[in-house]
N, C-alpha and C positions, 0 to 999 in steps of 0.2 A: 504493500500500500504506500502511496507518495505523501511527502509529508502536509501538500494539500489537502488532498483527501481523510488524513489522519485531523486536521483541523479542521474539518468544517464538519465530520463528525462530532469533533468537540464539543465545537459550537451549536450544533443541533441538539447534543446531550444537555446543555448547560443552559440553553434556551426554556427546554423542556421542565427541566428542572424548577426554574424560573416561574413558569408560567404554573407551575402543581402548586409553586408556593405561593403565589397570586389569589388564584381561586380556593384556597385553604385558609389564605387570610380574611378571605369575605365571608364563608362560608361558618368556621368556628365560631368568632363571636355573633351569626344569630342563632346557631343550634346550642350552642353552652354556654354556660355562665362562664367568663375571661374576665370580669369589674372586679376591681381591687375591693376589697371587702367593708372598707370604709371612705366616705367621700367626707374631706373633713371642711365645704363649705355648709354642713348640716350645724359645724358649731361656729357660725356665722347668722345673726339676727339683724335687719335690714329697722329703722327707726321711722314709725309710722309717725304724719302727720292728720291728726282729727278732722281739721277743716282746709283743706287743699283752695287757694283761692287763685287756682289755674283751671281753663278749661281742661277737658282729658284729650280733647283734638288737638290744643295748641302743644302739648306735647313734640317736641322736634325730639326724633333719633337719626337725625342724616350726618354721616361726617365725611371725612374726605379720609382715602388709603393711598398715599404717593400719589396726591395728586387727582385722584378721580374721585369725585362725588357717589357714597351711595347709602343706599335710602334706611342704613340701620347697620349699625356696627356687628356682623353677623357674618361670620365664616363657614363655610362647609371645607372643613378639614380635608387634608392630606387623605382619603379613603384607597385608593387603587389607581389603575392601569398597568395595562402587559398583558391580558388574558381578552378573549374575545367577547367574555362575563364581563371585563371592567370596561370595554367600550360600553355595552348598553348602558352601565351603571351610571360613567362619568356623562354620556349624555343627558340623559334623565336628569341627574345633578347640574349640569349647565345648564337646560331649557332652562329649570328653575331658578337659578341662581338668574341669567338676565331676564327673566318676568318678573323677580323681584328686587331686580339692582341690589346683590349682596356680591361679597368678595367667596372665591371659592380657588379652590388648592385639589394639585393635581396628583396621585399618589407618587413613589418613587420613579425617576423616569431611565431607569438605570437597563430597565428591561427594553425598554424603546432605542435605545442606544445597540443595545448588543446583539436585540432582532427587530432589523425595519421589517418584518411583517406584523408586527404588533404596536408600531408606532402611531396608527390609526386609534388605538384603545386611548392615547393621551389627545393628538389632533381634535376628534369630534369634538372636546372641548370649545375652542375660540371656534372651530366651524357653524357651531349652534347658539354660540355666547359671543357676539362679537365687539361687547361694550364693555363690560363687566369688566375686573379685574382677578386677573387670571395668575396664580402662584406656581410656580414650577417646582419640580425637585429632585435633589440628589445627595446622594448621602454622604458623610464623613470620610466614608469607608472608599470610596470613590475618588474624591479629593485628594488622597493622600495615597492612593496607588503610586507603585512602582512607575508606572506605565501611564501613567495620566496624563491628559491632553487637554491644552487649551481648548482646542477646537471642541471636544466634548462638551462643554460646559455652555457653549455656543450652541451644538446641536439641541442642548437643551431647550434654550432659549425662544429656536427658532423655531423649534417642536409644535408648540403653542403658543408661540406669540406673546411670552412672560412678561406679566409689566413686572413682575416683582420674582427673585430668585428665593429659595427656600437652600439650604442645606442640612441636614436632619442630621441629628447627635444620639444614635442610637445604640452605645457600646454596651447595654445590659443586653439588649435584641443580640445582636452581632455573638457577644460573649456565648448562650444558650441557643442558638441557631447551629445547625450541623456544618461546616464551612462559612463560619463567620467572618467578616472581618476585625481583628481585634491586634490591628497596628496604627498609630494616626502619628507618627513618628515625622512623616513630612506635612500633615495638612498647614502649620502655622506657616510654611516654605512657601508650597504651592497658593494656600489661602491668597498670602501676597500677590503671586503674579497676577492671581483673578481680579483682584483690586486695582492694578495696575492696567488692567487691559479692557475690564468691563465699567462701564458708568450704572447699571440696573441695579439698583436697593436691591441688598441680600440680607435676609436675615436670618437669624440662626434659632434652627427648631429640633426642641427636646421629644420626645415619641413617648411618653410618658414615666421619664422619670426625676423630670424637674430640672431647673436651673438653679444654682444657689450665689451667695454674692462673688467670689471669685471667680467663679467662671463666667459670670455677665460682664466683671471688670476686665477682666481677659480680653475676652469677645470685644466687649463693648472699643476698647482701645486698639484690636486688629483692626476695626473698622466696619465692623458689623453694622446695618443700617435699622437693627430690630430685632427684637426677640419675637417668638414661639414656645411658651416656656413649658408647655405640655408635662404636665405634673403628676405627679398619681393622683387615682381617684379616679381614672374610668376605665379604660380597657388596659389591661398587661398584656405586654409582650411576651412576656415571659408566661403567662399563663396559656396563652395561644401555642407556643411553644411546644409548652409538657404536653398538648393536646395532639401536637404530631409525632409522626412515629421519625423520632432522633435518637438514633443506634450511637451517638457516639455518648449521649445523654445517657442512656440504657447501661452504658456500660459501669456505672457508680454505682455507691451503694445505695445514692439519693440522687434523685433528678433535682440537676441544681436548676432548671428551667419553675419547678414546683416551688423548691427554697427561694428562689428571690424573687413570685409573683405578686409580693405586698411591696418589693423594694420601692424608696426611692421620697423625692419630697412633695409631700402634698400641693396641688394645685395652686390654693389661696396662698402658703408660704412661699412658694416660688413663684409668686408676681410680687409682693412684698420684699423680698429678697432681691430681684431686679428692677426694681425702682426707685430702690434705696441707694442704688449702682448708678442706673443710668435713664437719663430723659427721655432714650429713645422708642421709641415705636413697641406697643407689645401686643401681643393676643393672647388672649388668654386661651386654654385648650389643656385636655384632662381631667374629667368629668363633670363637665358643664352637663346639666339634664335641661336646663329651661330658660327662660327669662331672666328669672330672678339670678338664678347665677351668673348672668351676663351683669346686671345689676351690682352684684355683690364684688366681680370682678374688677370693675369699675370704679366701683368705692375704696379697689385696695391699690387701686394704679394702671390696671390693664386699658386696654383703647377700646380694645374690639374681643369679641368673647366667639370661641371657634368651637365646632361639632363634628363628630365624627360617626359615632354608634347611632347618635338620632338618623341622622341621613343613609346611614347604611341598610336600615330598618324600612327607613318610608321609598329609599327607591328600591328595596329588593323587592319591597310588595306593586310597587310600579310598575316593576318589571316582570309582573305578573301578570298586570293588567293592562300590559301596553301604554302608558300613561305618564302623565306628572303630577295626578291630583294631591299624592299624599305629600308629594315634598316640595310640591305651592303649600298646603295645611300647615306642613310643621314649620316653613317661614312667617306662615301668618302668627299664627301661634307664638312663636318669640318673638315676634313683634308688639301683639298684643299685650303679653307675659310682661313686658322691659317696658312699654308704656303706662302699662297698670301701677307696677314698683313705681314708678317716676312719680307718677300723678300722685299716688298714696305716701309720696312724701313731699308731694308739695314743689317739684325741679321741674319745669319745663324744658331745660337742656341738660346734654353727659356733659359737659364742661363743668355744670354746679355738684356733677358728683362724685366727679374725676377726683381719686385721693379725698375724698372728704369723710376723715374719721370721727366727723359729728353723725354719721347717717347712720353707724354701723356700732351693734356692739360685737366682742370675740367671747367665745365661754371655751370651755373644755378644755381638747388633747389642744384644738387649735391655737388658744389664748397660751398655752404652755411652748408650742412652737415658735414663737415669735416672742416669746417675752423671757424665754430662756438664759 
């Protein structure tokens, strides 16, 4: 066999590969339970006002992300693409994201890179959304290859049409994954040259297991244009993990995939912890369930409050029914949810509620995390 032919079987293996873990990732967390066992914006309490002397329409949730106006600070998360499952998905998710001018994120784009025939699964995005702002993504793991290429990070770009870059900070994932990534020995090298050669806001996103103050100050001084601080408290990596069959996992005496699916720092401390850092840009992301926690996000520093598990639910059921009813429903819905909070305390704009520790009390583990 020519060593042609020995590579592009390679690459047919490793595509393959790719795309099993694709549709594994969508598929686990709606058949199992993967949520971190405790969501600790439950020991967060939002401060009611009696007699609100705002209309509840005069309510504004519109802000601007890099520049583009949209109608409520509301992300549809990093979910997928790479599998012919995640075109249908990310479409569904686009239609609705430009019916309801929110900002929306494209899964890892690492599979689009390594097989153009699944480069269509991230495309459909700006093909159906052509207003909207559109996040792109690649991973750490990525960044910091041997073998890394400008041009790569380009291709990304140009995939979807990214007004905004993501890089995802995923070493608990990578660590508990069977052929991880788990060197980053050149990213802060390479990081460089991307900064040097691209102008598009990149910001740097955690996949749930939080950012804390050092690593923001880090970030924040490479040149990072924003965080993604994705926190525990909704879906584990690591629990999705122990749910597939990883022989290299298998061979302990304990699945360390099972040991550290609580790891890591709770949502609400890690926006608190990057904002004490840095002024820049945040979302919040890692088990936001509703409104209110976009509310609560907000009161701790965050900009913009991001979803993942909600959207992966309302378009798998879309995609049942041919449709985008339920995930126009679940943006109305936190729209509704995040103006109701506002009105019921009396704010007609996020600016009066950005950082304001009059709105909010802390109890519990949470009050303990932060005041440690």
């Amino acid at each position: 066999m020519t060593q042609t032919k020995r590579d592009s079987g390679s690459k047919k293996g490793k595509s393959k590969e790719i795309q099993e873990r694709k549709i594994e990732h969508l598929k686990i967390p709606i058949e199992d339970n993967v949520q971190h066992s405790i969501n600790y914006f439950d020991d967060m309490k939002l401060i009611h006002h009696a007699v609100p002397n705002i209309s509840f329409e005069d309510v504004d949730l519109s802000v601007e992300f890099f520049n583009k106006k949209v109608s409520a600070p509301i992300c549809i998360s990093a979910i997928t693409g790479g599998h012919p499952v995640s075109k249908e998905i990310n479409e569904i998710l686009a239609k609705a994201a430009e019916e309801q001018n929110i900002i929306m994120s494209v899964g890892s784009q690492r599979a689009g890179m390594e097989d153009p025939t699944v480069i269509n699964s991230f495309k459909i995005t700006r093909e159906v959304a052509p207003s909207i702002p559109i996040i792109g993504n690649i991973g750490i793991g990525q960044i910091s290859a041997l073998n890394f290429e400008i041009e790569d990070f380009k291709k990304c770009i140009e995939m979807i049409e990214a007004d905004v870059m993501a890089i995802h900070l995923n070493a608990l994932h990578e660590l508990v994954q069977d052929k991880g990534d788990v060197s980053y020995e050149l990213f802060r090298k390479n990081f460089h040259k991307l900064r040097e050669k691209f102008e598009i806001p990149i910001i740097a996103k955690e996949v749930g297991s939080g950012i804390n103050q050092e690593v923001a100050l880090e970030l924040d001084k490479l040149g990072f244009d924003g965080f993604d601080v994705g926190g525990a408290g909704g879906t584990s990596f690591a629990a999705i993990e122990s749910k597939r069959k990883n022989f290299v996992n298998q061979s302990y005496m304990r699945d360390p995939a099972e040991l550290f699916r609580e790891w890591g720092i709770p949502t609400p401390v890690s926006i608190a912890y990057v904002r004490r850092t840095s002024q820049k840009l945040i979302i919040a992301t890692g088990g936001l369930r509703n409104g209110m926690d976009i509310a609560k996000s907000i009161a701790l520093g965050a900009d913009y409050g991001g979803f993942a598990f909600n959207f992966l639910k309302s378009a798998w059921e879309d995609r049942k029914n041919k449709s985008i009813s339920n995930t126009i429903k679940e943006i109305r819905t936190l729209k509704n949810e995040l103006r109701s909070c506002l009105w019921l305390m009396n704010i007609n704009k996020l600016d009066d509620l950005k950082s304001n520790n009059t709105k909010y009390v802390l109890l519990g583990n949470l009050y303990r995390w932060l005041n440690q």
